[in-house]
Chimera marker file (.cmm) of the C-alpha trace (Angstrom):
<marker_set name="trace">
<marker id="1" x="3.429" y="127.726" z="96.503" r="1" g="1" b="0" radius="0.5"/>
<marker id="2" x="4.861" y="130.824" z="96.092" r="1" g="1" b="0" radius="0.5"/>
<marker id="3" x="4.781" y="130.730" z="92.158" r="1" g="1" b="0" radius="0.5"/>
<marker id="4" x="1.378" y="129.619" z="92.225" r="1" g="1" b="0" radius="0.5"/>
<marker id="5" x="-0.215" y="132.128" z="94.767" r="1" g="1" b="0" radius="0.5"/>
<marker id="6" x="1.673" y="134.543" z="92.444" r="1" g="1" b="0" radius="0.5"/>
<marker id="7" x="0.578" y="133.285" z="89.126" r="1" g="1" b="0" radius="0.5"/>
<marker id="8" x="-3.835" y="133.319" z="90.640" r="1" g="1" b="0" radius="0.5"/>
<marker id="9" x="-3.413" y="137.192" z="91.381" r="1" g="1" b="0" radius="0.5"/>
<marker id="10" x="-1.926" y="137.426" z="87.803" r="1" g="1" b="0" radius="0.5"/>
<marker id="11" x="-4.862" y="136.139" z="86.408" r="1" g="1" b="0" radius="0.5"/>
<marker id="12" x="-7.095" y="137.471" z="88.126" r="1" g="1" b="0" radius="0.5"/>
<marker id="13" x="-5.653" y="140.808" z="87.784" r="1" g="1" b="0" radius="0.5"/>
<marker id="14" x="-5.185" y="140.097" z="83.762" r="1" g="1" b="0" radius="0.5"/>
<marker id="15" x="-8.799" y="139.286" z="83.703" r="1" g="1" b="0" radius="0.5"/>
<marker id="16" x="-9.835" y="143.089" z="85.482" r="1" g="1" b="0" radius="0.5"/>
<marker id="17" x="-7.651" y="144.541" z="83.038" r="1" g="1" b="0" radius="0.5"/>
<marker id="18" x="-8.502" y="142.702" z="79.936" r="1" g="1" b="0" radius="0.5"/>
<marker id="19" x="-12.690" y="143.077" z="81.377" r="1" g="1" b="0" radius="0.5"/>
<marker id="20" x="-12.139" y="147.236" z="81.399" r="1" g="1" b="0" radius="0.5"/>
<marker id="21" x="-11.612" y="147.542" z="85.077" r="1" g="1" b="0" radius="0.5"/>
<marker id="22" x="-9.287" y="149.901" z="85.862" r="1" g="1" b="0" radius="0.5"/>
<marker id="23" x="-10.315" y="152.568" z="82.958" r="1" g="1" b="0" radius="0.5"/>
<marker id="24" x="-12.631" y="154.748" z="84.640" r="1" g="1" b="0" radius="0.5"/>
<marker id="25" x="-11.738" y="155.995" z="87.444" r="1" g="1" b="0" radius="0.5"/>
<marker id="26" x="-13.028" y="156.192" z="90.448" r="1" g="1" b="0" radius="0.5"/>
<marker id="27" x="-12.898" y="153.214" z="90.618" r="1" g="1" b="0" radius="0.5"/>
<marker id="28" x="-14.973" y="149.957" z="92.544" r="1" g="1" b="0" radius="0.5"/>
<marker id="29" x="-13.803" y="149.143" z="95.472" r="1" g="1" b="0" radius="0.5"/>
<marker id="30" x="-13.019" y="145.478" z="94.077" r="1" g="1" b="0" radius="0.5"/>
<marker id="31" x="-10.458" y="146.516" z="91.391" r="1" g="1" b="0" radius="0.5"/>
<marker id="32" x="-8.720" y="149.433" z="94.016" r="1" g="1" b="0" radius="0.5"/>
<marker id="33" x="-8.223" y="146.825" z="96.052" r="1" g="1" b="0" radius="0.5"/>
<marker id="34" x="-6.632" y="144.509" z="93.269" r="1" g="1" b="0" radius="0.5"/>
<marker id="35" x="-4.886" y="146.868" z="91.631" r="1" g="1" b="0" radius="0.5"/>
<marker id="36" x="-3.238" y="147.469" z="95.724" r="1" g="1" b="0" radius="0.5"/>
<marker id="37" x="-2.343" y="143.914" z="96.078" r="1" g="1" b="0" radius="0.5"/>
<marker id="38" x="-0.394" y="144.366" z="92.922" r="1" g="1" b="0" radius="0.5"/>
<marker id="39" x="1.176" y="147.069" z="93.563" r="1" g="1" b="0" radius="0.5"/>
<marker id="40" x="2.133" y="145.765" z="97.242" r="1" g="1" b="0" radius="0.5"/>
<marker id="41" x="3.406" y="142.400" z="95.168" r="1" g="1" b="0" radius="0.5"/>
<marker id="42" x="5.482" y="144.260" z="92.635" r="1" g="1" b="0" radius="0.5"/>
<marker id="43" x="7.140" y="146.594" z="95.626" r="1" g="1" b="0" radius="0.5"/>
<marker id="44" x="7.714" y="143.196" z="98.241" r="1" g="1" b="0" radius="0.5"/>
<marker id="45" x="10.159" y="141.642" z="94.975" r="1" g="1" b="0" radius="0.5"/>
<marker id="46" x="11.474" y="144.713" z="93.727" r="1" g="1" b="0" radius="0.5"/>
<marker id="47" x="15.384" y="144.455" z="94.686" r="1" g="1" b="0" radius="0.5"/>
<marker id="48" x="15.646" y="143.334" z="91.299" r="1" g="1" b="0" radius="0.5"/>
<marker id="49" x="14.805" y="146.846" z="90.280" r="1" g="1" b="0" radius="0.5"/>
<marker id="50" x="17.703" y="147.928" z="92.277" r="1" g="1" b="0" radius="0.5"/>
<marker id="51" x="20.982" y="149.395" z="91.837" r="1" g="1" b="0" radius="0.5"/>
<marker id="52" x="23.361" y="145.800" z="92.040" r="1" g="1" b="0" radius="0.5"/>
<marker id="53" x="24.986" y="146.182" z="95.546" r="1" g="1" b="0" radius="0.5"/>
<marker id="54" x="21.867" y="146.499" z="96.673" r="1" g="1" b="0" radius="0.5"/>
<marker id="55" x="20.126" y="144.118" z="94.678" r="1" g="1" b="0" radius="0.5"/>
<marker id="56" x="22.628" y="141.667" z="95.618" r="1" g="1" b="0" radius="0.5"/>
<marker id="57" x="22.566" y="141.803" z="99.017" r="1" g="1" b="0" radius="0.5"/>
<marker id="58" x="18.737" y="141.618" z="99.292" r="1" g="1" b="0" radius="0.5"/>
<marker id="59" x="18.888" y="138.531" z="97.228" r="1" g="1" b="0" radius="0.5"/>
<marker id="60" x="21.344" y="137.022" z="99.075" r="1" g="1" b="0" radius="0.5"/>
<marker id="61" x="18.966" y="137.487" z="102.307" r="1" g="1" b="0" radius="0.5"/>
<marker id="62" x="16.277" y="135.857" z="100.397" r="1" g="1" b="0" radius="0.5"/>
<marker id="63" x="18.031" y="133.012" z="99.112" r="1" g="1" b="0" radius="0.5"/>
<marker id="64" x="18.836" y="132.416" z="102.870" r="1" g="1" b="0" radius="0.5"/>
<marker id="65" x="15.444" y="132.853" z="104.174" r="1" g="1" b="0" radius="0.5"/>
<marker id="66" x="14.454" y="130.156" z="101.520" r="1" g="1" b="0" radius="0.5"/>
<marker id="67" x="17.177" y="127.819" z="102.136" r="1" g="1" b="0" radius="0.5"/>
<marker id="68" x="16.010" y="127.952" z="106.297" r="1" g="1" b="0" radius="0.5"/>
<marker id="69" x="12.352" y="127.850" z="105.081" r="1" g="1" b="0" radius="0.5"/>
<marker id="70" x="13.274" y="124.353" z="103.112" r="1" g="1" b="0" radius="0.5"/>
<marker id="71" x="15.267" y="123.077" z="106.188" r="1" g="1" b="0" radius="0.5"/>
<marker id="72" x="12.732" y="123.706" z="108.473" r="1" g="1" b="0" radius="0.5"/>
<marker id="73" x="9.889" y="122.297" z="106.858" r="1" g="1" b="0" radius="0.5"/>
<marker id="74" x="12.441" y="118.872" z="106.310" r="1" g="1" b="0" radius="0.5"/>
<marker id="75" x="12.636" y="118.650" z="110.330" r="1" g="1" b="0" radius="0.5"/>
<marker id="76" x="9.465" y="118.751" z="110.350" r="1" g="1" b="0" radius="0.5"/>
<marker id="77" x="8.162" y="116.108" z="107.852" r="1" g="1" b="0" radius="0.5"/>
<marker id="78" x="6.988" y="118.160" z="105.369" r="1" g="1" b="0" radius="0.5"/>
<marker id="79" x="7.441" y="118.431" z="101.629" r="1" g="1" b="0" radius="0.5"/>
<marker id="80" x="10.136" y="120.707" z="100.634" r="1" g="1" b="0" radius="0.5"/>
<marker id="81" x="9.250" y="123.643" z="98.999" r="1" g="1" b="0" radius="0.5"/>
<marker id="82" x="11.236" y="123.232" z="95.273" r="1" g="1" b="0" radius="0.5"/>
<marker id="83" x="12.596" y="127.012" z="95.762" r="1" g="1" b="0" radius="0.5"/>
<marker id="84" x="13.774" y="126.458" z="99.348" r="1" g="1" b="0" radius="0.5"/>
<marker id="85" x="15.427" y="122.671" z="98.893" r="1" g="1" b="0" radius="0.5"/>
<marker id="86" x="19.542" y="123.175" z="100.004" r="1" g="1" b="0" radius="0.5"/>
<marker id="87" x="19.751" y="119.632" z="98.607" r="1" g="1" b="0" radius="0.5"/>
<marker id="88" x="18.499" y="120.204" z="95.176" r="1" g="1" b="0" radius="0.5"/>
<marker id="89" x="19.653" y="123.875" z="94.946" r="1" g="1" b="0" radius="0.5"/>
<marker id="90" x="21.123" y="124.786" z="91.717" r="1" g="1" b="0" radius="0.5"/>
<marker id="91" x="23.310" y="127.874" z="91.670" r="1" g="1" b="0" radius="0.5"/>
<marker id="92" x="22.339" y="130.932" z="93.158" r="1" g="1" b="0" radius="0.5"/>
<marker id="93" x="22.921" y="132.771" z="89.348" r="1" g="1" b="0" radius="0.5"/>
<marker id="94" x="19.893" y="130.115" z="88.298" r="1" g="1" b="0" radius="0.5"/>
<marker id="95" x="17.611" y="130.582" z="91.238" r="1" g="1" b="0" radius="0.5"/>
<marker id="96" x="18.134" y="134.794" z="90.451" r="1" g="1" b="0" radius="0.5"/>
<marker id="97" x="17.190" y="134.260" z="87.036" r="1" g="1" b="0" radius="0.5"/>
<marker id="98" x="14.948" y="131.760" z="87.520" r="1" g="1" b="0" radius="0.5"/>
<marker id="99" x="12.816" y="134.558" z="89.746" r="1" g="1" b="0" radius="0.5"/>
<marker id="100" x="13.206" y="137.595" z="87.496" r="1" g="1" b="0" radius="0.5"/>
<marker id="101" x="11.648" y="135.363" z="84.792" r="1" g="1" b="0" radius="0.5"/>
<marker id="102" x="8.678" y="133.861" z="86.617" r="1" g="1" b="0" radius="0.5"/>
<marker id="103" x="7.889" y="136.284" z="89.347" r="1" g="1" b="0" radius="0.5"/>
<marker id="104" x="9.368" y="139.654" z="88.635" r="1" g="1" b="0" radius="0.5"/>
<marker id="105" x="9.133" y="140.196" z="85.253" r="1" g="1" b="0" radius="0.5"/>
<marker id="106" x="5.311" y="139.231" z="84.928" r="1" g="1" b="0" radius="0.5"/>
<marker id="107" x="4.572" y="141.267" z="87.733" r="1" g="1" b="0" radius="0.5"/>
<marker id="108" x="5.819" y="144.252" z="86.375" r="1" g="1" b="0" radius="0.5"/>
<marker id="109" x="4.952" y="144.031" z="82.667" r="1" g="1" b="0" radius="0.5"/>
<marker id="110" x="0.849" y="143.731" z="84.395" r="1" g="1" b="0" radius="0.5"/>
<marker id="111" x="1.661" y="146.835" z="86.628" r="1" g="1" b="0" radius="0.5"/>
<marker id="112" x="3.237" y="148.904" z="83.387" r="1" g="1" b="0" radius="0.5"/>
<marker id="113" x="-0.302" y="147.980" z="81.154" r="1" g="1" b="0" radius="0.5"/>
<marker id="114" x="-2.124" y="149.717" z="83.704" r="1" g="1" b="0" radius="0.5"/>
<link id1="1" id2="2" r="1" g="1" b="0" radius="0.2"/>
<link id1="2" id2="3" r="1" g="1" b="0" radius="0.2"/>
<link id1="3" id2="4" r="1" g="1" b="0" radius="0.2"/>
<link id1="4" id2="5" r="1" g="1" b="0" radius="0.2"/>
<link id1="5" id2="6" r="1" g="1" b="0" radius="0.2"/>
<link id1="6" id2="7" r="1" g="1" b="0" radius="0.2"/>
<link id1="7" id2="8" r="1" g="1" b="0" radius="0.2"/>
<link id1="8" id2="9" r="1" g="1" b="0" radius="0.2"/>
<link id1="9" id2="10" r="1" g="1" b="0" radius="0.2"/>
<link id1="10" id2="11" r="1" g="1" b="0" radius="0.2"/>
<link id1="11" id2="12" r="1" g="1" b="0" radius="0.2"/>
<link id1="12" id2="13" r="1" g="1" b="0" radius="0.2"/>
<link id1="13" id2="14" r="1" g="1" b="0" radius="0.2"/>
<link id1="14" id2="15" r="1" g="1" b="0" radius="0.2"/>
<link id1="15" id2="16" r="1" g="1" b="0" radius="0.2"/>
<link id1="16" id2="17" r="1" g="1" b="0" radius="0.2"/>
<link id1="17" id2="18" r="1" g="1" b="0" radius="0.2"/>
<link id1="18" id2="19" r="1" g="1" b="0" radius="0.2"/>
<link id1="19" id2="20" r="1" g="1" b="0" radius="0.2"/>
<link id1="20" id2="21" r="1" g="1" b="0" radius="0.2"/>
<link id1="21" id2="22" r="1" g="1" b="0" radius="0.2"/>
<link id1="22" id2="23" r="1" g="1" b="0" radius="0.2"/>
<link id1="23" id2="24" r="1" g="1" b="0" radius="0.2"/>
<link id1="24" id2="25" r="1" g="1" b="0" radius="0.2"/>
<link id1="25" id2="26" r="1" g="1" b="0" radius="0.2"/>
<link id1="26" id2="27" r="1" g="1" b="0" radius="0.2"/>
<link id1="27" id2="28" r="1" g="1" b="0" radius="0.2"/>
<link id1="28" id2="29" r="1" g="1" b="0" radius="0.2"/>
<link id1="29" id2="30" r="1" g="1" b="0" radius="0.2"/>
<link id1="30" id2="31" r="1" g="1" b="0" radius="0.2"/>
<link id1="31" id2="32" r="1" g="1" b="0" radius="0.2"/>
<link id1="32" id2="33" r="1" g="1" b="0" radius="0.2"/>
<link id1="33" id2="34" r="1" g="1" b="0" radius="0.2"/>
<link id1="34" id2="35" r="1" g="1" b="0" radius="0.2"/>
<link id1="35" id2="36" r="1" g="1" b="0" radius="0.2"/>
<link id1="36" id2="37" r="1" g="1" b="0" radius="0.2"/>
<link id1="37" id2="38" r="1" g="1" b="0" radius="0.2"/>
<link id1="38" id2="39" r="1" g="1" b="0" radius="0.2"/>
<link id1="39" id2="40" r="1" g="1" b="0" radius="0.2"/>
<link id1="40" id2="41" r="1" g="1" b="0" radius="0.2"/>
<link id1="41" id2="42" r="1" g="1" b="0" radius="0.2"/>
<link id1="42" id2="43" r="1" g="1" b="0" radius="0.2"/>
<link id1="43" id2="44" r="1" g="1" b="0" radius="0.2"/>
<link id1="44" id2="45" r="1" g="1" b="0" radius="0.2"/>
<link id1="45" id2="46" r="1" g="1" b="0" radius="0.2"/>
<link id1="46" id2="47" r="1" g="1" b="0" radius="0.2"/>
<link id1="47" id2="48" r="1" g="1" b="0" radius="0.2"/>
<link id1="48" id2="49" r="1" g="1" b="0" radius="0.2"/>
<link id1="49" id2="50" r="1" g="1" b="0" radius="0.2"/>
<link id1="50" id2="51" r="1" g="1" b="0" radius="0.2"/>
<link id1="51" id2="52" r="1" g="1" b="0" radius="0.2"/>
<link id1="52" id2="53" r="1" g="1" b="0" radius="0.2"/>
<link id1="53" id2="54" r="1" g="1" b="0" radius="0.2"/>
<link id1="54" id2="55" r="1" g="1" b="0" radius="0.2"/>
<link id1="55" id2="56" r="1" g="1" b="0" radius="0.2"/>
<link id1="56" id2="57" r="1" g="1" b="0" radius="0.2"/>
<link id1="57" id2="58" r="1" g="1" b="0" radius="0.2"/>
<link id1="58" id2="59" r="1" g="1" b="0" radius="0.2"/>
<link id1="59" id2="60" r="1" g="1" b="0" radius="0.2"/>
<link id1="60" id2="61" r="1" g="1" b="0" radius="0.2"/>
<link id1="61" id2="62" r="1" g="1" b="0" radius="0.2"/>
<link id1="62" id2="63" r="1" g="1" b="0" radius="0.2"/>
<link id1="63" id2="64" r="1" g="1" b="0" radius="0.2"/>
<link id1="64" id2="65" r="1" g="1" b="0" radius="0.2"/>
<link id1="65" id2="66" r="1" g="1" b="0" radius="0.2"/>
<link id1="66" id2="67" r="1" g="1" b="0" radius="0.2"/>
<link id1="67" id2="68" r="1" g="1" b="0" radius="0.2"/>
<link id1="68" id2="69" r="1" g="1" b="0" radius="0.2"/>
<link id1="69" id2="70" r="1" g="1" b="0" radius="0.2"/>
<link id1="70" id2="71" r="1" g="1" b="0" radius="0.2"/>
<link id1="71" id2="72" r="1" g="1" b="0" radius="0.2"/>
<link id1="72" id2="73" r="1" g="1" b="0" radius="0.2"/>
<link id1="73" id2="74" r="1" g="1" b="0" radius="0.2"/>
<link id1="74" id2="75" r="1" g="1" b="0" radius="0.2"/>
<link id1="75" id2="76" r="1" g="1" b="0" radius="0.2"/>
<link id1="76" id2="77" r="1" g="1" b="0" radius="0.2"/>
<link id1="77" id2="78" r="1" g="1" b="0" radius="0.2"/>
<link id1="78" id2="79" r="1" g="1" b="0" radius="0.2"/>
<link id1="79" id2="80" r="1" g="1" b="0" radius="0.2"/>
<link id1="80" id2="81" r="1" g="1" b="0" radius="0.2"/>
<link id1="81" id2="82" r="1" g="1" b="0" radius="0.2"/>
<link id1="82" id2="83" r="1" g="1" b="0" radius="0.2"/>
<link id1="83" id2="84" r="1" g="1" b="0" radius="0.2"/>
<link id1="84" id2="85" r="1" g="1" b="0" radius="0.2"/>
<link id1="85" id2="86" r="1" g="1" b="0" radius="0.2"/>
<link id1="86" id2="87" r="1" g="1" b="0" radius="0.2"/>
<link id1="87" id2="88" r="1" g="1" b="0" radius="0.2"/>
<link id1="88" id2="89" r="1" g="1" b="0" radius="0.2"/>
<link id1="89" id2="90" r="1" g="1" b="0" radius="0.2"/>
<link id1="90" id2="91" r="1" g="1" b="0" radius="0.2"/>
<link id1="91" id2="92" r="1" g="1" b="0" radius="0.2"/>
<link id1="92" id2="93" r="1" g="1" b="0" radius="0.2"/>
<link id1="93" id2="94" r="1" g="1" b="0" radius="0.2"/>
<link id1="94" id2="95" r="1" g="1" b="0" radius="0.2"/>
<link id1="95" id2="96" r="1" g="1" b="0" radius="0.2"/>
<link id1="96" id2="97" r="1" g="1" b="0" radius="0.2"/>
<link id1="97" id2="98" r="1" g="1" b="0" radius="0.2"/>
<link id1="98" id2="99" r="1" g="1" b="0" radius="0.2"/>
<link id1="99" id2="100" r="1" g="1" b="0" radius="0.2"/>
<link id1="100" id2="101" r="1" g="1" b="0" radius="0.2"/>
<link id1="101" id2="102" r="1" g="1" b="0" radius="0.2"/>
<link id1="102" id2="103" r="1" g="1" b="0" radius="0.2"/>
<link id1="103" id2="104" r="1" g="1" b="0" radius="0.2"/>
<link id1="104" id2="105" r="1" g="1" b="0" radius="0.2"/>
<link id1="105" id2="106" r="1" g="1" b="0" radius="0.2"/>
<link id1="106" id2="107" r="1" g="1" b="0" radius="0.2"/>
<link id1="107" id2="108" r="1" g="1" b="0" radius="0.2"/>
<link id1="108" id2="109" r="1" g="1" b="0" radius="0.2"/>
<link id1="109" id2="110" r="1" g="1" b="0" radius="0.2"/>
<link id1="110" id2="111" r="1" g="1" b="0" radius="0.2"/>
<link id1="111" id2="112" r="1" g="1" b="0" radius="0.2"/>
<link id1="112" id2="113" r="1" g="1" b="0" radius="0.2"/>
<link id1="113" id2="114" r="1" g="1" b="0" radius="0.2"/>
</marker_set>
């Protein structure tokens, strides 16, 4: 869910950008307020931009806010979220890795083309 909700604002922010959007300021009140989700996006996941002890630790919250999230939603008969499944969990190494490359990274390379 989280991927996907992630990967909609990072089309539709490509889009803006690729359409001319955010050239000329001032700009519409449409793309400020686009170009504000993305920036409040890139600064919600950016303990990967941190220095490691820091980074660490705020992953390591994370990772157990997911794991809870996924146990939670097994009580109560729904469908596991992939991310948040203690069952099928690979390593916590993967799951960081696995989030730089799909969430973090594309986030940031949009933000730096602006």
């Amino acid at each position: 869910f989280m991927q996907a909700q992630q990967g909609a604002l990072l089309n539709e922010f490509n889009t803006s950008r690729a359409s001319g959007a955010f050239q000329n300021p001032p700009l519409d009140i449409e793309p400020r307020m686009l170009l504000l989700k993305m920036m409040l996006k890139a600064s919600d996941i950016s303990n990967v931009c941190r220095p490691w002890d820091i980074s660490l630790e705020w992953s390591l919250r994370v990772n157990d806010e997911l794991l809870l999230q996924g146990d939670r939603e097994r009580k109560i008969g729904l469908e596991v979220t992939p991310a948040c499944d203690r069952e099928k969990k690979q390593s916590f190494a993967h799951g960081a890795i696995w989030f730089i490359d799909n969430l973090a990274r594309p986030t940031f390379m949009v933000c730096f083309f602006v």
